[in-house]
N, C-alpha and C positions, 0 to 999 in steps of 0.2 A: 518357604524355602529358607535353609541356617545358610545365608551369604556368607557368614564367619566361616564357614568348611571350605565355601569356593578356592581354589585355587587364582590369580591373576587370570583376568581374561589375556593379555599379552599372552601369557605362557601358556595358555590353554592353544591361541591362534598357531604360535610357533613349533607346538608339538605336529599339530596338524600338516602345515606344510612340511613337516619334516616325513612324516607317517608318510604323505600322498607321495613324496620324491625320493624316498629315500636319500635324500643328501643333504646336509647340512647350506651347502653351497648355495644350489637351486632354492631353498625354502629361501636362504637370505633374500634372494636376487627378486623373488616371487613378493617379498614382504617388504622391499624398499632398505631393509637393515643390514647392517654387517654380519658375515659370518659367526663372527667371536657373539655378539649377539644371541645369534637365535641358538649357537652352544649356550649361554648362559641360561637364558630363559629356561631348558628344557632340564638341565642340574639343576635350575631352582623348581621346578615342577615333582622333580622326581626328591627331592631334600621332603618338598612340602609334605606326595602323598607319602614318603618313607617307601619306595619302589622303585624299581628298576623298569623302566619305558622301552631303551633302546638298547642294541648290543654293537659297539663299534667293533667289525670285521675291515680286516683291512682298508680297502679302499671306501667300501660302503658300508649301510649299518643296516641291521635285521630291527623287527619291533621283538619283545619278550611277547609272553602269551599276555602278559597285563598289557601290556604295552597298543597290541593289535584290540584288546577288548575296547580300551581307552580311545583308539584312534577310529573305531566303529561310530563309536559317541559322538566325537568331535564332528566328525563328516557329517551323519546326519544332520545333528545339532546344526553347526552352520550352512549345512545345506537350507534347514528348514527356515534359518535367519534371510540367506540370501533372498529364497523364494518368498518369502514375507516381505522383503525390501524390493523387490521387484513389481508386486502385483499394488503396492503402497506408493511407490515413485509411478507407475502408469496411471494410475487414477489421478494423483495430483497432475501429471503432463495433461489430461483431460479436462480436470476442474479448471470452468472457467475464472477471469480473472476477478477478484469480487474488489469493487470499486464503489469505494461515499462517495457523495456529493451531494450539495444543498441545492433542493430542487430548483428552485429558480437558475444556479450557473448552469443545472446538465439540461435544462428546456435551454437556454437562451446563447450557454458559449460552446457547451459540450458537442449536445447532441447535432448539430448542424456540421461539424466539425470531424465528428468519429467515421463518418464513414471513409475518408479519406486514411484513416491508420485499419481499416479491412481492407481496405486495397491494397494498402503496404502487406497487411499480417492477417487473412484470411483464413489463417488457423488456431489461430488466438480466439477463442469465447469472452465476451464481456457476460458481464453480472453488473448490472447501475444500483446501488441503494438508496436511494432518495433520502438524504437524514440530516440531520444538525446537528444527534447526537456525541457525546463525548466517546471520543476513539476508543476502542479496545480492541487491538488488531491480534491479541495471541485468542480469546474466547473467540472473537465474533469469523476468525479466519479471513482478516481482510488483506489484501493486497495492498491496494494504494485507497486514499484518503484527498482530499479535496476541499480544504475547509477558508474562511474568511478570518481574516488576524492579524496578528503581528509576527507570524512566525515561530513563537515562542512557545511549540508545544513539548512537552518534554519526552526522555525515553523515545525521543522518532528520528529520524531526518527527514528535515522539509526546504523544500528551496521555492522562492517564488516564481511563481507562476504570470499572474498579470494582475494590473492596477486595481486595487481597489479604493480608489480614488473616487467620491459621492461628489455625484451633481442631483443639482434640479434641474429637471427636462422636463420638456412639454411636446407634445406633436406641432411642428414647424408652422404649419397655416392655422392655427389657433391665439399663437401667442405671438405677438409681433417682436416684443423687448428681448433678443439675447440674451445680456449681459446685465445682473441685477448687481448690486453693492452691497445688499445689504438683503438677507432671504425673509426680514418680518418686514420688508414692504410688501410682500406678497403674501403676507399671511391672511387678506382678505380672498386670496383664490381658493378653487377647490382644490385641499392636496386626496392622492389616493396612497392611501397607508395598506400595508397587511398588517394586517390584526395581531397584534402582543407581540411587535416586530422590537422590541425594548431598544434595542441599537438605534432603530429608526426614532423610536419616542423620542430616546433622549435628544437625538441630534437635532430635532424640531424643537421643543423646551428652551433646549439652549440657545435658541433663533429666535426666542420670542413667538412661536407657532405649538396653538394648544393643540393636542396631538387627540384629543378627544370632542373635537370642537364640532358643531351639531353640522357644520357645512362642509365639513370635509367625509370622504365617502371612506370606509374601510370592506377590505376582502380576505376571505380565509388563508390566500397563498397568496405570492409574488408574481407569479405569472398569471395570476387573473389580474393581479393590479397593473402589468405590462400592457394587459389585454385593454385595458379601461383606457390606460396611457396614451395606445397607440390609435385607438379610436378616438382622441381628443378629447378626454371627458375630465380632465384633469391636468395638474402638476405633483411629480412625484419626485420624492428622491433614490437616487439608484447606484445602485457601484457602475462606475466608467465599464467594465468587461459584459457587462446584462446588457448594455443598451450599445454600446460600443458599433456595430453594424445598422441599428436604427440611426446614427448620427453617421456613417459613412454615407446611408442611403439618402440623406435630406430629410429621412419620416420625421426626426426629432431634430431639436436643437437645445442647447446647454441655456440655461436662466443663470446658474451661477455653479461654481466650482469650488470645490472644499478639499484640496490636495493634502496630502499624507505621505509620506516618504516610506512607510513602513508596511501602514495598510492596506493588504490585497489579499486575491486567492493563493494560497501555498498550495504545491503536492505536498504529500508526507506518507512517506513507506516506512516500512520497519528497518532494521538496525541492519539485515544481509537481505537483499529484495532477490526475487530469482530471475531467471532470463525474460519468463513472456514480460514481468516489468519492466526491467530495463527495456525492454522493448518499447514498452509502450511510453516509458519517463524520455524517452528519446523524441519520438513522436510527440508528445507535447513540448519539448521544445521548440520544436520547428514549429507548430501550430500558434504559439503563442507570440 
């Protein structure tokens, strides 16, 4: 298609409502724009193709024979637009919401949590993605996102969500000592790691705790190493929101605490989120 020939889409709309109402008036009032307006638009339509469109009679105006040929186009034309925007907005009000999260928060804070926002919005569809991966929410058509950080992702809005504040816990009747001072006194205990959890490496390193050391146990995922945890098979370290209800119930208690002002779970949507998000960005506030 030579776009160069197109006339403005503006002036193409304005000719339209003018055709359907015969009035300059009505089209304005129909398109949100001034009278003098949608007169201009339809002089600069008729300059573009070198034609005559309309014929001002009196009070109201006739189309030419070009004029009704043109306004045949138009109708359909955006007829077939509207209808294509119609059956493209119902699917998307269908498509559920698609939602990251790193598995271990939607096993441990999420999923115990969500069915209280179906109760609220029981027409709202979820999609959970289990991921770590790095966001791309225009390819992957994601809605909202769920990630561990500092906030600082770019191209998004994100606002925090809850602490990501790392303790080492242990199951309560295991471990008698609270409160440690210092976490490579404990570096002779069994810790339970998930596997190439880098974040987690480094942070044992830094404690003086080899992180590949033949007496501490490792697992594929974070929720098997919960799993190990809460059986007492270990000490682990964990963001404050994963364990956070194991430590209201008694099951766990804190060894030591490593506070962060910044570090936690963020949401993060895209730049214009649509309603069922806002719905649901709502709902986690209150949950959080």
């Amino acid at each position: 298609m030579n776009w160069s020939r197109m006339p403005p889409l503006s002036a193409l709309r304005a000719f339209d409502a003018v055709a359907t109402h015969r009035s300059f008036s009505i089209a304005a009032t129909g398109l949100n724009v001034t009278e003098a307006a949608v007169r201009q638009h339809v002089r600069g339509l008729e300059r573009h193709l070198g034609l005559a469109l309309v014929e001002r009679t009196g009070r109201g105006i006739n189309l030419t024979a070009v004029g009704a040929r043109l306004a045949d186009a138009t109708h359909e034309g955006f007829g077939t637009i509207h209808s294509a925007l119609d059956v493209l907005l119902a699917e998307e009000a269908l498509r559920p919401l698609r939602i990251t999260v790193p598995p271990s928060f939607a096993e441990s804070w999420l999923m115990p949590r969500l069915g209280e926002f179906w109760s609220d919005h029981p027409e709202i569809r979820i999609e959970l993605i289990p991921s770590l991966a790095v966001l791309d929410f225009k390819h992957e058509r994601l809605d909202v996102a769920i990630r561990y950080g500092h906030g600082d992702w770019a191209d998004c809005k994100s606002r925090y969500l809850v602490s990501g504040e790392y303790l080492v816990v242990a199951r309560t009747d295991t471990f008698s000592d609270r409160i440690s001072a210092d976490p490579a006194s404990m570096a002779e205990q069994c810790w339970l790691f998930e596997t190439g959890r880098t974040e987690h490496m480094h942070w044992v390193e830094r404690h003086g705790i080899a992180f590949d050391a033949a007496l501490h146990r490792h697992y594929p995922t974070n929720s098997l190493v919960l799993s190990a945890l809460r059986a007492g098979q270990g000490i682990s370290l964990q963001s404050r929101a994963l364990v956070q209800r194991d430590l209201d119930s008694g099951l766990l208690s804190v060894l030591y605490r490593d506070p962060s002002e910044t570090l936690g779970y963020y949401v993060i949507v895209p730049p214009e989120p649509g309603p069922a998000v806002r719905h649901f960005l709502k709902w986690l506030e209150r949950a959080s």
